[in-house]
C-alpha positions as CSV (number, residue, x, y, z in Angstrom):
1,X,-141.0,72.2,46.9
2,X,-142.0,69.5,49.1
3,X,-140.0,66.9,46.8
4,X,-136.8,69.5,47.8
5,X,-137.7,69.3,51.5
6,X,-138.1,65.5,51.0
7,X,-133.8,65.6,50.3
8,X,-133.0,68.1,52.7
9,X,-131.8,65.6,55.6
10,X,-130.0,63.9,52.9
11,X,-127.8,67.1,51.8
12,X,-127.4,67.7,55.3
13,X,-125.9,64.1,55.9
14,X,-123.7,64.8,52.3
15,X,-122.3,67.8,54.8
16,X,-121.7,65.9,57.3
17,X,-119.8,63.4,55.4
18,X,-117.3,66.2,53.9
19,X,-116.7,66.9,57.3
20,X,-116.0,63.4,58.3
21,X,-113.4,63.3,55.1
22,X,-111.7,66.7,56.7
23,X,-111.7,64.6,60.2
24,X,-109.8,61.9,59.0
25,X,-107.7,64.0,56.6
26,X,-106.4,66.4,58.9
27,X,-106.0,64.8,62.7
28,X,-103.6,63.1,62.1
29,X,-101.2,65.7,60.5
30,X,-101.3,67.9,64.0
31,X,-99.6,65.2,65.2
32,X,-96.7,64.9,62.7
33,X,-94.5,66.2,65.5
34,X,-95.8,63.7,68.1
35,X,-95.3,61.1,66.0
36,X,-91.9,61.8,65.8
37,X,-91.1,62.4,69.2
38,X,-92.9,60.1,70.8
39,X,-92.7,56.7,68.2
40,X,-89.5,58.2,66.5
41,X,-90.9,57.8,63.4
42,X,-89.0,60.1,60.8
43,X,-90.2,62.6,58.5
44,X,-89.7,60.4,55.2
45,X,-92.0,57.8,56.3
46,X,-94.5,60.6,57.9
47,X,-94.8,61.6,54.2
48,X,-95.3,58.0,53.3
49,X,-98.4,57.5,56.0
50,X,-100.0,60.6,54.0
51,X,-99.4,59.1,50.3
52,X,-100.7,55.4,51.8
53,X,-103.8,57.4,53.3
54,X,-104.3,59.1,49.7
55,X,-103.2,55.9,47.9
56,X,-105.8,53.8,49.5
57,X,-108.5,56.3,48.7
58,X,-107.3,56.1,45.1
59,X,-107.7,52.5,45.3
60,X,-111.2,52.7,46.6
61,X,-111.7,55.1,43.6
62,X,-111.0,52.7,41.4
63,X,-113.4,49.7,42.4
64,X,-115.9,52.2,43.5
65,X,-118.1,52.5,39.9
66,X,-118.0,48.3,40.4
67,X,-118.8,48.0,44.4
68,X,-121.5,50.6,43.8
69,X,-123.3,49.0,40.8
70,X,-123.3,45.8,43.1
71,X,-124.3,47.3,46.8
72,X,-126.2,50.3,45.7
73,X,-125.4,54.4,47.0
74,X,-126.9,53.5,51.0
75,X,-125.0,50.6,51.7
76,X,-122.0,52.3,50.2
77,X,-122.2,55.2,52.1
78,X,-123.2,53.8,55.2
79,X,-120.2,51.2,55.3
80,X,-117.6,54.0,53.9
81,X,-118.8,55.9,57.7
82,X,-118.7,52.5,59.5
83,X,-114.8,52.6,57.7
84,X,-114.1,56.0,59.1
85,X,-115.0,55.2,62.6
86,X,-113.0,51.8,62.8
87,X,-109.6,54.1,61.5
88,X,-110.5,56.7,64.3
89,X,-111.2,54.2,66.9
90,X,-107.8,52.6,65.9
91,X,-105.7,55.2,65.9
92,X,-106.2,55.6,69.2
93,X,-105.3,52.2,70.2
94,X,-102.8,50.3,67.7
95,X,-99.9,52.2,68.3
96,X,-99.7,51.8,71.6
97,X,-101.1,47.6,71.4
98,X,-98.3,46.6,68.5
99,X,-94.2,46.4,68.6
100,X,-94.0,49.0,65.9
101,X,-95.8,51.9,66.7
102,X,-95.9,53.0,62.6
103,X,-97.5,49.8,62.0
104,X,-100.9,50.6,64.3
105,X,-100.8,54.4,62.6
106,X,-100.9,52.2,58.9
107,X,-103.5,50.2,59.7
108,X,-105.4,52.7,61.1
109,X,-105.3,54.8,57.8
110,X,-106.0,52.1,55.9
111,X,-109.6,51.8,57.6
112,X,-110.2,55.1,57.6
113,X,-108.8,55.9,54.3
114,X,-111.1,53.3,53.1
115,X,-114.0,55.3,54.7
116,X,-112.8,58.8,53.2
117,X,-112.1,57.3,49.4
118,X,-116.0,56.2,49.2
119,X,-117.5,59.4,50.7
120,X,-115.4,61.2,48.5
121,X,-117.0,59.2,45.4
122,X,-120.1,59.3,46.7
123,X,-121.6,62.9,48.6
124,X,-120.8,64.5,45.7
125,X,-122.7,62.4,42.9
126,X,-125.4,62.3,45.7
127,X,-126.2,66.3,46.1
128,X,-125.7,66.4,41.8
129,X,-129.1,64.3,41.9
130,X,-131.2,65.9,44.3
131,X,-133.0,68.3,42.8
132,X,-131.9,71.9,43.5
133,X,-132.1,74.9,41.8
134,X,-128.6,75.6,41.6
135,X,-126.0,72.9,40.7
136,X,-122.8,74.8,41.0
137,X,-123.9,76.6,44.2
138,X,-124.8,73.3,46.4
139,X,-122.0,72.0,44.6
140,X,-119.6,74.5,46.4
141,X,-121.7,74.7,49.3
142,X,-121.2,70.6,50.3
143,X,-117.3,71.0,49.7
144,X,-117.0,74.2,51.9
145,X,-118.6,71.8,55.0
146,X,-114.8,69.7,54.2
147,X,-113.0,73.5,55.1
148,X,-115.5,74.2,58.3
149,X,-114.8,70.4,59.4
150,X,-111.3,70.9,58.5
151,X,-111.0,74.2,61.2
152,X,-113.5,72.6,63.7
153,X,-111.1,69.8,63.4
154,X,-107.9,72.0,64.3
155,X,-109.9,74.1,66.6
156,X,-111.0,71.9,68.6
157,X,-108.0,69.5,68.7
158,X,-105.8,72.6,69.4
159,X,-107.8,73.7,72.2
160,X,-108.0,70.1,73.9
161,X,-104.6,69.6,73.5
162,X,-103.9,73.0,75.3
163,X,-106.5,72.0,78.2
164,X,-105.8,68.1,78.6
165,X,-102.3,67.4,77.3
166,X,-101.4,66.7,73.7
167,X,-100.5,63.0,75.2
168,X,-103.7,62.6,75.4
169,X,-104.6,62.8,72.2
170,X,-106.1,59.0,71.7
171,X,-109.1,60.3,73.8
172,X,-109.5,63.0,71.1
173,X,-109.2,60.1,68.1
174,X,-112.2,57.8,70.0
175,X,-114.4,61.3,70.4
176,X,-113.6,61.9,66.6
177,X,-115.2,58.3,65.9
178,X,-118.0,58.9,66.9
179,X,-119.4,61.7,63.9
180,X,-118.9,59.1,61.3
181,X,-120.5,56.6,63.4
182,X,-123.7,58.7,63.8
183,X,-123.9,60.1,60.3
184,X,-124.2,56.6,59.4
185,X,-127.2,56.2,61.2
186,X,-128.5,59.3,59.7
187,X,-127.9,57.8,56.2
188,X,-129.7,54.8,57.1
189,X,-132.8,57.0,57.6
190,X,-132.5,59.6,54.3
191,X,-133.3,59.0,50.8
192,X,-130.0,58.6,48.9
193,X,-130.2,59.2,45.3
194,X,-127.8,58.2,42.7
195,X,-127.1,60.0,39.3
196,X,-128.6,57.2,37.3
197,X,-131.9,58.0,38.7
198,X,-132.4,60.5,36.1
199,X,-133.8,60.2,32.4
200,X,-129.9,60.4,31.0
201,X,-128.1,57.3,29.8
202,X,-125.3,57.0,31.4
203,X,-121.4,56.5,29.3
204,X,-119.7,53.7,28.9
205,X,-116.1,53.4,30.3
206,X,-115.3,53.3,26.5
207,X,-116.9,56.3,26.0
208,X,-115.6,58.3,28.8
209,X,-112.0,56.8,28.0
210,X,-112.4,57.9,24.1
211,X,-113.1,61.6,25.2
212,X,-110.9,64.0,25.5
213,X,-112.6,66.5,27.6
214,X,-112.6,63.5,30.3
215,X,-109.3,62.9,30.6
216,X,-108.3,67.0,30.7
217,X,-111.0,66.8,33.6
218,X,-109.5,64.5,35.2
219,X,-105.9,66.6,34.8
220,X,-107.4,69.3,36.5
221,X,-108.9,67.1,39.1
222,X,-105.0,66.1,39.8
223,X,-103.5,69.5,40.2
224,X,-106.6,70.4,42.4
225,X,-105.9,67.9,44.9
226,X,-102.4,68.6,44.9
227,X,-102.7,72.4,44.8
228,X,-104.7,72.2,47.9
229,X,-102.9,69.3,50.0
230,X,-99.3,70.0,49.3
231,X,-99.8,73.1,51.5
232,X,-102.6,71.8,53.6
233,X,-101.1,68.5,54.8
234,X,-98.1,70.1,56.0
235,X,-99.1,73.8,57.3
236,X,-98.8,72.5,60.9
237,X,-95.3,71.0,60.5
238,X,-94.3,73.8,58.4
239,X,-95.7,76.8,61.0
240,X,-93.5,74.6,63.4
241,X,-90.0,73.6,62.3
242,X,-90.1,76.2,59.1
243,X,-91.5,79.5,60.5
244,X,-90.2,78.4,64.3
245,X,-93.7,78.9,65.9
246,X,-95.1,77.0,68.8
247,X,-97.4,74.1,68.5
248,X,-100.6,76.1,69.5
249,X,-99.8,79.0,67.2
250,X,-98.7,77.0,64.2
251,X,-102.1,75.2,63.9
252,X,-103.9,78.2,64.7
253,X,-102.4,80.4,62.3
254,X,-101.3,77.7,59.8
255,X,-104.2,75.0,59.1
256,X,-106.8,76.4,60.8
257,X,-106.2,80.2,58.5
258,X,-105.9,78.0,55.8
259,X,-109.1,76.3,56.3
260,X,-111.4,79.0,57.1
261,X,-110.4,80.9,53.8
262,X,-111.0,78.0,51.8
263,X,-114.5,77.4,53.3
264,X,-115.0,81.0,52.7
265,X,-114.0,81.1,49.1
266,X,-116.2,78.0,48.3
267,X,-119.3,80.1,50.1
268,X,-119.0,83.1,48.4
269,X,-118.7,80.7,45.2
270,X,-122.1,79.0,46.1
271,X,-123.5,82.6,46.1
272,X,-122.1,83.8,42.7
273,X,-122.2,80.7,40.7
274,X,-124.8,82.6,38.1
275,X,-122.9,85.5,37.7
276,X,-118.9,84.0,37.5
277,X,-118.8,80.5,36.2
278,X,-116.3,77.9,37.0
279,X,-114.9,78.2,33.9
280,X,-114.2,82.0,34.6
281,X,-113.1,81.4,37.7
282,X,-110.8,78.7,37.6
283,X,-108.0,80.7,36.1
284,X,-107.9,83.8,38.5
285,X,-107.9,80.9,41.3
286,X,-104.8,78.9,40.3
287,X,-103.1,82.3,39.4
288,X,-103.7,83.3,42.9
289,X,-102.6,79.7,43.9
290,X,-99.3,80.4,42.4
291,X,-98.4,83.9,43.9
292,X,-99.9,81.9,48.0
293,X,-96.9,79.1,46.9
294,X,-94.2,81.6,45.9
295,X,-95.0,83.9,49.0
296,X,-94.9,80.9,51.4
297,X,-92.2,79.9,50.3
298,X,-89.6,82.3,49.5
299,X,-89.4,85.1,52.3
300,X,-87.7,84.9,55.7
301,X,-90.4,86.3,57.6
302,X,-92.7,83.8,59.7
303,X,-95.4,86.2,59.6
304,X,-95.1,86.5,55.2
305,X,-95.1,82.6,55.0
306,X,-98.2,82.1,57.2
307,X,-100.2,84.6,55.1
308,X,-98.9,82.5,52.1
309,X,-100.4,79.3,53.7
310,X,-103.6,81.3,54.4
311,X,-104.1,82.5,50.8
312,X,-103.4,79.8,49.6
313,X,-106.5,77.6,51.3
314,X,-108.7,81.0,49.9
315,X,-107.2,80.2,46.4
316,X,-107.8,76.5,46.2
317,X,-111.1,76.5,47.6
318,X,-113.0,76.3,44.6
319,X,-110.7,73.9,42.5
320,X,-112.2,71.2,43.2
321,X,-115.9,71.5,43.3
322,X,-115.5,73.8,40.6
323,X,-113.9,71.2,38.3
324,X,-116.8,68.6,39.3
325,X,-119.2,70.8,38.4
326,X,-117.8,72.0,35.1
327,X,-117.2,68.1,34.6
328,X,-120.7,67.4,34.7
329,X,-121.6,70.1,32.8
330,X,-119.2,69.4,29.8
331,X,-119.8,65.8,29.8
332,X,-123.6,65.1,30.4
333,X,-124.5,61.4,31.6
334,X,-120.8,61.1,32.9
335,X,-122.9,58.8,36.1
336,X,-120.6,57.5,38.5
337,X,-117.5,56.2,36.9
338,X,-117.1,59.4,35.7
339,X,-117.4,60.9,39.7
340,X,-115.5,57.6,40.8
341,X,-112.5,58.5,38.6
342,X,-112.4,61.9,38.9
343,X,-112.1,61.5,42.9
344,X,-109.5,58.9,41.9
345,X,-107.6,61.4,39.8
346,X,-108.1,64.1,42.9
347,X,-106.7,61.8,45.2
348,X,-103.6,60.8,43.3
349,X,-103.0,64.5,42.9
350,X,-103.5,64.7,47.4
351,X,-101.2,61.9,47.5
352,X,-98.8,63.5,45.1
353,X,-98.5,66.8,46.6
354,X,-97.8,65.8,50.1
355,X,-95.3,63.3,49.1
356,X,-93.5,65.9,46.6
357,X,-92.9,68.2,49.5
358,X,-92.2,65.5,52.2
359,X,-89.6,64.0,49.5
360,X,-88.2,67.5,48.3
361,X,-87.7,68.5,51.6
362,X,-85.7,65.5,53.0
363,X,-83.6,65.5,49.9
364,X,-83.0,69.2,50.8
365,X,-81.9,69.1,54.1
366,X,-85.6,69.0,55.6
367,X,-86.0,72.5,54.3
368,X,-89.9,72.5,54.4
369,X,-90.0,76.1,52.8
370,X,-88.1,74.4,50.1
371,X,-90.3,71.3,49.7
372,X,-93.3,74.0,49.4
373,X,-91.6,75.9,46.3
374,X,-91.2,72.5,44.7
375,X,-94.6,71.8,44.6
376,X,-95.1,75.0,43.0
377,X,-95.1,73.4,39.7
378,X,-98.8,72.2,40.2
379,X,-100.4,75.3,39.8
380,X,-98.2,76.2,37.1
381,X,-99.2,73.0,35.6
382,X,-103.0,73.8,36.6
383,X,-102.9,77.3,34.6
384,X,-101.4,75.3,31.4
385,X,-104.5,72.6,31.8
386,X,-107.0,75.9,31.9
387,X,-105.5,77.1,28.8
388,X,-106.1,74.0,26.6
389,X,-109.5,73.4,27.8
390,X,-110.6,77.1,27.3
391,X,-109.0,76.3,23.8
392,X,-110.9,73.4,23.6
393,X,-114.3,74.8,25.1
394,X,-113.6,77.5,22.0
């Protein structure tokens, strides 16, 4: 018990991170619209700055298993906080300081998506080797904290913008800095374990590479992240321009729905995890996932499409701790490369999603309802991936 309480302000600082990773996944898309009115910057290359932010994380994913062996889990986590601050920090003032304002709001990804991509690799593999009772549970616990940063986020952004001005929003970006920057303090105090700390030999590359239950993971993994930010990334903009809702109400009842569901459906996970596996549950989720797309985005009603955005956060909440844990579970001594690339697969399925309905829409007159039914065909997609590996696990 006292080796458990020994690790307790270190899964407390994992939560923290995930909600550092919703902070600098999610401010910036409630202000898609500013963006455009204010820097003119258009809708197509909007959709780029959320692939770049995704596509640098996937980079980070990639090096990650090498940077790590060489820096160790505390530096690594510490700088990938010190990364999310400097992107805050410079949203707030490169736009304004350069000749093209798009160029400040890519540089400003890049640091923070630099931050995001290593506390994506890294909280996770970090609560998997401090000893708990329950693997799946604290599993699905730490990724609900993303979905009650990702509300707080919208909350509280929504209700400064209402009481300040949303022109004032690079006082909200600077105030957002400053969670990473203290979280990284709290990591500097906080034993920070690393799978490899345990008795199991860890896999090769080779090996991982040769199996084939890795590289179905890491499918899954893909659809998961773009189940959950093909709608996500876009509910603002969508509650907006598709469903013709005010600013206030679109992020209220758009990402902010959306959010709290998923947080919820990844808590009542944490609490059921021995009587529902992941392998169980996975199915009835991305069938759900589905049905949220398809109600989003084929009514006319505003108030039919916003409950499709919100069911939909309730049905991906547990796709992607879910596939983690059945990942470690189905491939034991998996270590970090094996965390590193699934994140990188996750991430590549985030960047994916987004862009598919940023690039379907524009193609279709910036229909976003029709941009949304595009990306449908990741859950169908998901569903096919479930069938094989139940085949497989058979």
């Amino acid at each position: 018990m006292s080796l458990k309480r020994n690790y307790r302000g270190t899964i407390y600082a994992c939560f923290v991170g995930c909600i550092v990773q919703a902070i600098v996944n999610n401010f910036a898309p409630l202000l898609f619209v500013t963006f455009q009115t204010s820097f003119g910057v258009s809708l197509d290359r909007i959709a780029l700055s959320v692939t770049f932010n995704f596509g640098v994380q996937l980079l980070v994913d990639l090096i990650s298993p090498v940077l790590l062996g060489r820096i160790g889990y505390r530096a690594g986590v510490i700088a990938a906080h010190l990364f999310a601050a400097a992107g805050l920090a410079a949203m707030a003032l490169l736009p304004a300081m350069l000749a093209d304002p798009y160029v400040g709001i890519l540089c400003a990804v890049t640091l923070y998506a630099v931050g995001g991509g290593l506390i994506e690799v890294l909280v996770s593999p970090i609560v998997e080797a401090c000893p708990t009772d329950n693997k799946e549970g604290a599993m699905s616990l730490l990724h609900s904290f993303y979905c009650w940063g990702q509300a707080g986020v919208v909350l509280l952004s929504t209700g400064f913008f209402l009481l300040l001005g949303v022109e004032r929003w690079p006082w909200l970006s600077l105030i957002w800095a400053l969670v990473p920057l203290a979280n990284a303090f709290l990591f500097a105090r906080v034993p920070v374990p690393s799978p490899e700390d345990d008795m199991t030999p860890a896999l090769s590359l080779k090996a991982l590479a040769a199996s084939r239950v890795f590289w179905l993971m890491l499918v899954l993994m893909l659809c998961a992240g773009a189940c959950e930010q093909a709608v996500s990334q876009w509910a603002s903009a969508f509650a907006e321009q598709g469903l013709g809702v005010v600013k206030a109400v679109g992020d209220l009842a758009g990402p902010t729905a959306f959010a709290l569901l998923m947080g919820t459906a990844r808590l009542l996970f944490s609490k059921c995890t021995l009587r529902l596996s992941s392998e169980r549950a996975l199915p009835l989720c991305a069938g759900l996932c589905l049905v949220s797309y398809l109600l989003a985005s084929l009514p006319a009603s505003p108030v039919l499409g916003l409950l499709g955005c919100a069911l939909c956060g309730f049905s991906v909440g547990i796709l992607w701790p879910a596939t983690f844990s059945l990942a470690a579970a189905r491939i034991r001594g998996g270590g970090t490369a094996m965390f590193a690339f699934l994140a990188l697969a996750g991430d590549l399925g985030c960047a994916g999603g987004p862009a598919l309905v940023g690039l379907a829409s524009g193609a279709l007159g910036g229909n976003l309802r029709l941009g949304i039914l595009c990306a449908a065909a990741f859950p169908v997609l998901l569903l096919l991936a479930l069938l094989v590996n139940h085949r497989m696990s058979r």
